[in-house]
N, C-alpha and C positions, 0 to 999 in steps of 0.2 A: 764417642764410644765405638762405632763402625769404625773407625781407624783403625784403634787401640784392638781391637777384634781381630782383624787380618795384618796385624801388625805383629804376629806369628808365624812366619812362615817356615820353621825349622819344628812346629806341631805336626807330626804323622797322620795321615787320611786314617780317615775309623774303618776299621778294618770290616766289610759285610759278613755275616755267618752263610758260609756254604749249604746251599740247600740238598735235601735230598734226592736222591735220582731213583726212583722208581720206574720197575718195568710194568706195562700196559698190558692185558691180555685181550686176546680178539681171535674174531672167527676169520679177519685174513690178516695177511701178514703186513707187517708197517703199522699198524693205526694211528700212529701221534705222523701229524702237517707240523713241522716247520715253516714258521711263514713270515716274511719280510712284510709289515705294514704300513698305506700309504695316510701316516696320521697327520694332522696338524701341526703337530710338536717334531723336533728332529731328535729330541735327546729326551730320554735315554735309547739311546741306537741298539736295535737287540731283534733276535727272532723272535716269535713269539709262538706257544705250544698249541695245538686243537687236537680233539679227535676228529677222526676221519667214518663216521657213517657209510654201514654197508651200502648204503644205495650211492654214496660217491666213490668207491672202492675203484671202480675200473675208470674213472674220467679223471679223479686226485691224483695227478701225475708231478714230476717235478717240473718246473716252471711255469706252471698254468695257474691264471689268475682268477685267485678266489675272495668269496665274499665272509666275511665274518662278522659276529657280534663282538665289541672291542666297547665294552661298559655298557651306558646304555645305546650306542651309536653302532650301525654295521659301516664298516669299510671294508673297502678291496686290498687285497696285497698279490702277492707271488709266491708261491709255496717252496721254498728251496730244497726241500728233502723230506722223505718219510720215512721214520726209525719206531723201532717199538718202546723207547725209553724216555723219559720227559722228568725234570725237576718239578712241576708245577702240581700244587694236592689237588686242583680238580681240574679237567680239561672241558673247556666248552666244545660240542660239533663244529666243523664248518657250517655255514647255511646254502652254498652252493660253489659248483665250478664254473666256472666263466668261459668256454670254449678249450683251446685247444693248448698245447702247451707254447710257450713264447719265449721263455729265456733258455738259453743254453747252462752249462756247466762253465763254457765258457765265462760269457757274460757276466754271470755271478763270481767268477773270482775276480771277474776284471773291476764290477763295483765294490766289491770289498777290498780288491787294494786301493780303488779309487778314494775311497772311506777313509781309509787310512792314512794317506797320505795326504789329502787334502782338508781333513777334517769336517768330515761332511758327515751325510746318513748314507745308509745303502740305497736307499729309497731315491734319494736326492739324486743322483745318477740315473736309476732305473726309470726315474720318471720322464726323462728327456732322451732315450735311449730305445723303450718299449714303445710304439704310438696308441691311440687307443680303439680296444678292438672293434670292430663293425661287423656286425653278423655276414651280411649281403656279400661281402669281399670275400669272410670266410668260406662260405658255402661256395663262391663263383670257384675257389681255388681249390678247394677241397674237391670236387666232384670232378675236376680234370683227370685227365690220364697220364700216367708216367710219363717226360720229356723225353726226347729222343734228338740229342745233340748232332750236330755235321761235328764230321772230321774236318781239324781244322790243320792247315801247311804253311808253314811259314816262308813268307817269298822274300828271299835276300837279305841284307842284315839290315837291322834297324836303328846301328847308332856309328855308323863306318865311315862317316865323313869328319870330319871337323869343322870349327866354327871360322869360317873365313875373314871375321872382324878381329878375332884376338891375336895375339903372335903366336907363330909355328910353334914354338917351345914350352907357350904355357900351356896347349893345345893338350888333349888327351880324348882317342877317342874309346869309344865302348862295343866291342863286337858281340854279337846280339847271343854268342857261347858263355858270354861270362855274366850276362845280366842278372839271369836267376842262381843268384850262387849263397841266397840266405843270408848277404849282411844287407847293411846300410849305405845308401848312397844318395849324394847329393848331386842333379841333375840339374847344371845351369840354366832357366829358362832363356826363351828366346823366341821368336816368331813361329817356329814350326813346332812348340813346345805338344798341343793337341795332339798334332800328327806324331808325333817322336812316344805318346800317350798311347795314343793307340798304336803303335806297331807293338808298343810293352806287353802292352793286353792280346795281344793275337800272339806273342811270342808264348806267352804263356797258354791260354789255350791250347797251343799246338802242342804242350806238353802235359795237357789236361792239368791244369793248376787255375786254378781260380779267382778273379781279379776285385779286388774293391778299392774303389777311387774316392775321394774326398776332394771336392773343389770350395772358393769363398764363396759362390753368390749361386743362383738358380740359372744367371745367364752364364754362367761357367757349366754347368752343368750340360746347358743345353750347347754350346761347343765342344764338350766331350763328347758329349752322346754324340754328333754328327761325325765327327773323326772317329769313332771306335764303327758307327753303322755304315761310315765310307769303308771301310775295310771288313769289316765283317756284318755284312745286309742281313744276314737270316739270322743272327744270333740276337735272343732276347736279354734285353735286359732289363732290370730292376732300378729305380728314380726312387730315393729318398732322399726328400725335401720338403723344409716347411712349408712352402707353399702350394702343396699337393692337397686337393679335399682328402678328407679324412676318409673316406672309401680308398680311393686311389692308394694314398700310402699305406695301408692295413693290406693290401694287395700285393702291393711290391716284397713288404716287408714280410710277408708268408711266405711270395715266391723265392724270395732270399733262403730264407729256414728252410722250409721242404728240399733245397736242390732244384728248383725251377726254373733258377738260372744260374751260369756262371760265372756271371760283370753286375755289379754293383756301383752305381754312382749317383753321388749324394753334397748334398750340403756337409755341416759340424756334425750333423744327429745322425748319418749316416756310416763315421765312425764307428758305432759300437753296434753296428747290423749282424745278424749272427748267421755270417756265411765265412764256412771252412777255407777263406785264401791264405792261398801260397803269395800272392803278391799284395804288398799294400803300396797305394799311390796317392801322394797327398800332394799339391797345386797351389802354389803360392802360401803357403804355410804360415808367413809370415804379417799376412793379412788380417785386417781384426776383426773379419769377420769372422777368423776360426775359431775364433776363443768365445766360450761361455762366459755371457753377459750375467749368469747368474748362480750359484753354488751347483756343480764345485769348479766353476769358473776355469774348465783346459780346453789346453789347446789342440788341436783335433790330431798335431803329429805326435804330441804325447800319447793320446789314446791308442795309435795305431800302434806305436811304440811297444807300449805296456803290453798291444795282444799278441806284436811280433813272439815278449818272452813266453806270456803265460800258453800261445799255442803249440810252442816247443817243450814247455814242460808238460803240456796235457799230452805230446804224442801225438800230436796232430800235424805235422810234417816242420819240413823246413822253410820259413816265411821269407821274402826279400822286403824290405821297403826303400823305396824308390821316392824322393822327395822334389820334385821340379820346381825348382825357388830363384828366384833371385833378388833379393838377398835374402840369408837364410836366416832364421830365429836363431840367435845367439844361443846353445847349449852345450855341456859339455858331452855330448856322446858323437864320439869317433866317428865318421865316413868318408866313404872314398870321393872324390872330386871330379865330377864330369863335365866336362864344356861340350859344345858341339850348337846348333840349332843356327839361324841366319838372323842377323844384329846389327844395323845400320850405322852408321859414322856417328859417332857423338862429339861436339864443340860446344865450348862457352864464348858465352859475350857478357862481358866487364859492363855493370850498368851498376844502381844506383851512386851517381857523384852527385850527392844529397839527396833529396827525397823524392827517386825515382818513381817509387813501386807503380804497375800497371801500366808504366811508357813501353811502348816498343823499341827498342834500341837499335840502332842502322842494322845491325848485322841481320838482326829478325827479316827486316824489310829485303834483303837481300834473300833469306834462305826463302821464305815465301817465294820472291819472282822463280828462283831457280828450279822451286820445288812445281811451279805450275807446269813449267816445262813438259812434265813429264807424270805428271797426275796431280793428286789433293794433296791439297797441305792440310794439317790438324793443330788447333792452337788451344792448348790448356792454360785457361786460367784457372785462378785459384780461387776468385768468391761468383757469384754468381749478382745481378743487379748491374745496376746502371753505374752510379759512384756509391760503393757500401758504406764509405769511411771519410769522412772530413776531421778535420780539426780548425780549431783558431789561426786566423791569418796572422795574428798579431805576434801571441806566445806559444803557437805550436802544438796548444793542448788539447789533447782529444775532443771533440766533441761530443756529448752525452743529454740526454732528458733530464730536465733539473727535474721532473717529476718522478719520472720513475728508472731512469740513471740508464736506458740503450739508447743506443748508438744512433745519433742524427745522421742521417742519406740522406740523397737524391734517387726517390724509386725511380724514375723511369726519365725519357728527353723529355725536358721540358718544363718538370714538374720545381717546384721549391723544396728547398732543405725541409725535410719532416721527421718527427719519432718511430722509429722502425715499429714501434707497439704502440704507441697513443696516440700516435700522428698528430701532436703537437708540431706546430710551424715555428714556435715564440724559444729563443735562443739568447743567451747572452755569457759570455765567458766571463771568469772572476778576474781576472785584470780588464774589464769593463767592454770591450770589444765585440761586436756584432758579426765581426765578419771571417768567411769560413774559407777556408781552401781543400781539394783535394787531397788527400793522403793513400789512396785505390781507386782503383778501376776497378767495376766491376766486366763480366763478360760480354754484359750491352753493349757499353760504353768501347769495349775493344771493336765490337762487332763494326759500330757504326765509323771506327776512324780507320780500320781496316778497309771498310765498304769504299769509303771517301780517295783512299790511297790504291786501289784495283777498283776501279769504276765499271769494267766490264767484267767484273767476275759475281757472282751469285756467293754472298757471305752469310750462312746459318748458323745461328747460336743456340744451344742444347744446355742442358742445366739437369738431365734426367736420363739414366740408363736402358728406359725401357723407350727413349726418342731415338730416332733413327734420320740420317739426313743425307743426300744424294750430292751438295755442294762442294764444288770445287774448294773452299774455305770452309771452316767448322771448326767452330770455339765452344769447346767445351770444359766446364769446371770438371776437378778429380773424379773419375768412376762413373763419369758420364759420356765420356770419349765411346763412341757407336763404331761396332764388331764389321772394320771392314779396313784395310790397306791404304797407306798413306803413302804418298814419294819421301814428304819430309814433314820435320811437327816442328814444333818453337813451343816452350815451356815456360811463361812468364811468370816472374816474382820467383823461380826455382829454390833458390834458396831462402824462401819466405820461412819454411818450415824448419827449418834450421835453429831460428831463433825460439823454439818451444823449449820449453823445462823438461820435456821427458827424459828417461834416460836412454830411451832409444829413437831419438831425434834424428840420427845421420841415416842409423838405418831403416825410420820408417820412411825418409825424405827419399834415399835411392829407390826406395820398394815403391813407392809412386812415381818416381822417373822411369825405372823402368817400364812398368805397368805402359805409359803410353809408349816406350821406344819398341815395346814388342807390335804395335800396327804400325810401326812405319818404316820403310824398308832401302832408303837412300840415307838420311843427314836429318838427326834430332839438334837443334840448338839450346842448349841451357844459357837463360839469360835472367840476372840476375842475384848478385850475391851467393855465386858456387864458388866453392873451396877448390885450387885446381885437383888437391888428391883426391876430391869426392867424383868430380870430374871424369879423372884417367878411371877411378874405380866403377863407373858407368860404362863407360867408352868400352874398356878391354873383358867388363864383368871380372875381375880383378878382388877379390876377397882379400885383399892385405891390407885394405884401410878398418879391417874387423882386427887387427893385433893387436896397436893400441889401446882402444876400446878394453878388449879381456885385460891388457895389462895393468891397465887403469882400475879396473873392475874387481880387480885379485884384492890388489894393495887396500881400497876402500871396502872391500867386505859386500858386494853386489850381486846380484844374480849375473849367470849362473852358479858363480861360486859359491855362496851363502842362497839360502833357501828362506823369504822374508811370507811372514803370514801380516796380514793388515785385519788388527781387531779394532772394533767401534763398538760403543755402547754406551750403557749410561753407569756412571764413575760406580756408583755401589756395585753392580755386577761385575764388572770388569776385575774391582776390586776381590769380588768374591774370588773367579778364576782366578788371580795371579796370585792370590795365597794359595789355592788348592795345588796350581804348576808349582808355585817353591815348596811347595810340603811332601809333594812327590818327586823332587829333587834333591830331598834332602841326603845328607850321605854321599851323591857328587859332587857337588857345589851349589850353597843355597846361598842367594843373594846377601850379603853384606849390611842391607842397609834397609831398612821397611817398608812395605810395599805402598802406606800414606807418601811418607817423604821421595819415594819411587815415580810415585806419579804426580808431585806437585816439581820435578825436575825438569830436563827438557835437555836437545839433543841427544846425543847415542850415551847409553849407558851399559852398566856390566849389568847386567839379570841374573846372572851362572855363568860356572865356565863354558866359554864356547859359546854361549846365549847371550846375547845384546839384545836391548830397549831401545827402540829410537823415540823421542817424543818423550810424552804426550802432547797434543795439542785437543785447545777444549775449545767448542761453538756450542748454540741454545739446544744444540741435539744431544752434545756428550761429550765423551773424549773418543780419540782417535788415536791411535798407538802402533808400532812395528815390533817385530818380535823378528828374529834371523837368527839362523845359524851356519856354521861351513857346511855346506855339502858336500857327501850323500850322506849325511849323519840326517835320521829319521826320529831322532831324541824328544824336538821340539815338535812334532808332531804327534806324535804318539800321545806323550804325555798329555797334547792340549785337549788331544780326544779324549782320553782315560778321565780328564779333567769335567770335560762335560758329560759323560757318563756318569760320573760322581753327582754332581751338582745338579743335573736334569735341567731342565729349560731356562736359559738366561736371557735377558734382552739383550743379544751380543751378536753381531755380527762378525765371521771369519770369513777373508779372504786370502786363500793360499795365493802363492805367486802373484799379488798386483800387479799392474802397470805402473811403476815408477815412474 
């Protein structure tokens, strides 16, 4: 009967009765709080009305966080505006204001296109965006005295050289007159990428314009700040970062708002900090650490992006953003192409002829000697452990816990095959066999045949980004490679990650090649199952193995090109929304065929025109489903929102933009 039910999808939404809008009278002006609240539920997505009580009259400001009665429960929200009109036939009071005002005009249009476009709440944004307040931080910052900035000079230009690893003619360099010129630009990273950071930021300053940075990690952050206080020692800046106590960051993030400083630099959350820059800089962008892990799941250069427009239409000057990447997130908006920074020699070495992985191959063994010469060598592996991976000697087949199915290793020298989780010892393959072989190294096990092969060398192994190591040798797994100058690196298994399902597999594999070629400043070796185009595209920083990719990407209907939301839930809800989308669809093109028989199909379907289905696929939690359309068509988004607004709270999960 639920089938047969949403199995109309050419039935019109019921249409609500427009409520009336009554004006307020009051002894001051404004009385009705508009207010964004932060409730348990996401839908239905809306402001909601109060009156404002004379005794909050002078503190009810717009963006300052108050408290209200919402049934029989008080929550906090953010008061977006005070007008004297209200649809609602009775208004509750506020019950109090929460300190000082916190959001901008900005910020609030920036969460309500966030909203909209992502399919989120206003809230949903505002809560990872706003930190939460602390009286003590207030008061320390409130009772200061007006700033009083150095004049700042700009000494010589900041981008006049070129990259001496690329070819002369791919070469472009950037004279420090054209950098604030209000578009977009993509700035190759490279070894002197910080430094080339901060001269951006002192370029600006020197023209009184104001800087917010966006880095992946906390230890990025703290190599900006030291590149920006090498050049500029007296000038304050503002650290938004989740790892900041919660005093700390309520501090920063006031002096941010007030004008107390202006350099801003932050983690993802840092993003949406509400300080009036002309320049926005965002630092390996393509890193996963800038995307929210959680709705509405962006990416931190979108963010900057969105406030590039909305700060030009508020009138708030003309923005630059400035993206130091290499490689860049595949999107379709336009910039210009900047090389420059210092990049050391990159080669491959041809290795697995069978089942190499975690061998050193001759060439390594050479780049090492050569590399001692003349300081450290850095060596990334890719798992961390002694042997992470065995399989059957016999038939080749993984090995696994016949109990609870992870991965049989060798933790440490010495020890016996055991269950990475149960530490079972007791093993036996289905073609009858006991016996195991290597299939990885882990970073030990390099450590120790490395040690064996330099015998007078000190060889230290790291596994953790906040480890630190002073050794001529150092094997570090991804993102763990310690913030200091290498002669040469060797990158073992390099093209290990290649063989992943994602759809950004090449360019998340060069974005970790790079990553470690930017500490080393002679001759990185890629060994390993590299591609020689991924290769040269490393070596010269070379963006033309990204053409492909988009041409590929066009014809199959991909991001950038198509705009994919990932819904999950459970079949009745799901079912509810895609009758509500085709019924609000209807009159353009409403799906052909029933939204029961819709989802017991599989692969890409027609939904509407212009709108594909991929899936569904169904496990003990629910169905899984994609919805896309061509981009910048904003149809399927819209609607999906208008959709949950209709229907109010569904057990449904929306993710805009997945990771494919």
């Amino acid at each position: 009967m639920l089938d047969a039910l949403f199995d109309l999808p050419s039935q019109p939404a019921l249409l609500q009765a427009e409520r009336a809008v009554r004006t307020v009278e009051s002894e001051h002006p404004d009385p009705v709080a508009r207010v964004v609240l932060d409730t348990p539920f996401s839908w239905p997505d809306k402001y909601y009305d109060y009156l404002i009580p004379e005794k909050l009259h002078k503190k009810a400001l717009p963006g300052a966080r108050v408290r209200v009665e919402f049934g029989s429960k008080r929550l906090t929200g953010f008061l977006r505006e005070r007008t004297n009109t209200t649809d609602s036939p009775r208004l509750r009071p506020l019950v109090n204001v929460l300190g000082e005002p916190v959001v901008t005009e900005e910020i609030f249009l920036l969460a309500e296109q966030v909203a909209r476009d992502n399919v989120c709440s206003v809230h949903d944004f505002l809560r990872g965006a706003v930190p939460p307040r602390h009286a003590r931080a207030a008061k320390t910052i409130l009772e200061l005295p007006a700033p009083v900035f150095d004049e700042i000079e700009m000494q010589g230009g900041a981008f006049d050289s070129t990259d001496s690893s690329s070819d002369a003619s791919s070469s472009t360099a950037l004279p420090t007159h054209d950098l604030l010129d209000g578009h977009e630009k993509l700035l190759l990273a490279g070894r002197s990428t910080w430094q080339r950071v901060a001269a951006s930021t002192q370029l600006a300053l020197s023209k009184n314009v104001k800087v917010l940075i966006v880095c992946p990690t906390s230890l990025d952050v703290k190599k900006c700040r030291q590149a920006v206080v090498n050049l500029l020692p007296k000038e304050p800046i503002a650290l938004i970062e989740a790892s900041a106590s919660a005093e700390t960051r309520y501090r920063h993030y006031l002096s941010a708002l007030l004008g107390r400083t202006r350099i801003v630099i932050g983690t993802r959350a840092a993003a949406a900090t509400p300080i009036n820059a002309g320049l926005l800089i965002v630092v390996d962008e393509q890193n996963g650490a800038m995307r929210d892990k959680r709705s509405p799941y962006l990416w931190a250069d979108d963010v900057l992006r969105a406030r590039k427009q909305i700060g030009e239409h508020l009138g708030m000057g003309e923005r630059t953003l400035l993206r130091f990447s290499y490689p860049p997130r595949l999107t379709l908006n336009e910039s210009g192409v900047v090389t420059g920074g210092e990049w050391p020699k990159v080669t491959r070495a041809e290795q697995w002829a069978g089942d190499q992985r975690g061998i050193l191959p001759n060439a390594a063994f050479e780049t090492i000697r050569k590399g001692l010469e003349s300081g450290a060598v850095l060596i990334s592996a890719p798992r961390a452990g002694y042997v992470p991976a065995l399989a059957c000697a016999s038939c080749g087949k993984r090995a696994v816990c016949q109990d609870c199915g992870s991965s049989i290793a060798v933790p440490k020298a010495g020890s016996n095959a055991s269950c990475t989780r149960c530490g079972t010892g007791q093993w036996r393959c289905s073609c009858g066999s006991t016996k195991l072989r290597a299939v990885a190294r882990g970073s030990q096990r390099l450590a120790q045949e490395i040690a064996r092969a330099f015998p007078s060398v000190e060889v230290d192994s790291i596994r953790s980004g906040t480890e630190s190591s002073g050794s001529p040798i150092v094997i570090a797994t991804p993102g763990a490679e310690p913030d200091r100058e290498f002669s040469a690196g060797v990158i073992i298994d390099a093209g290990a990650r290649l063989a992943s399902l994602a759809l950004d597999a090449e360019i998340e594999a060069i974005g970790r090649w790079a990553r470690v070629a930017m500490k080393v400043s002679d001759h990185l070796l890629l060994a390993g199952g590299v591609p020689p185009h991924l290769a040269h595209a490393l070596a010269n920083r070379d963006l033309g193995f990204l053409t492909p990719l988009l041409e590929e990407r066009e014809v199959l209907g991909q991001p950038p090109f198509h705009r994919w939301f990932h819904v999950s839930g459970k079949k009745p809800d799901i079912q509810r929304l895609l009758g509500e989308v085709a019924a609000r669809l209807e009159g353009e093109a409403p799906p052909e065929q029933g939204i029961a028989a819709l989802l017991s199909g599989g692969g890409r379907q027609v939904f509407a025109e212009g709108i594909h289905l991929v899936g569904p696929t169904e496990d003990e939690t629910g169905l899984s489903l994609y919805l896309h359309e061509r981009t910048p068509s904003k149809r399927l988004a819209r609607t999906l929102r208008d959709s949950f607004q209709h229907l109010g709270q569904l057990a449904i999960r929306v993710e805009a933009d997945p990771i494919l």
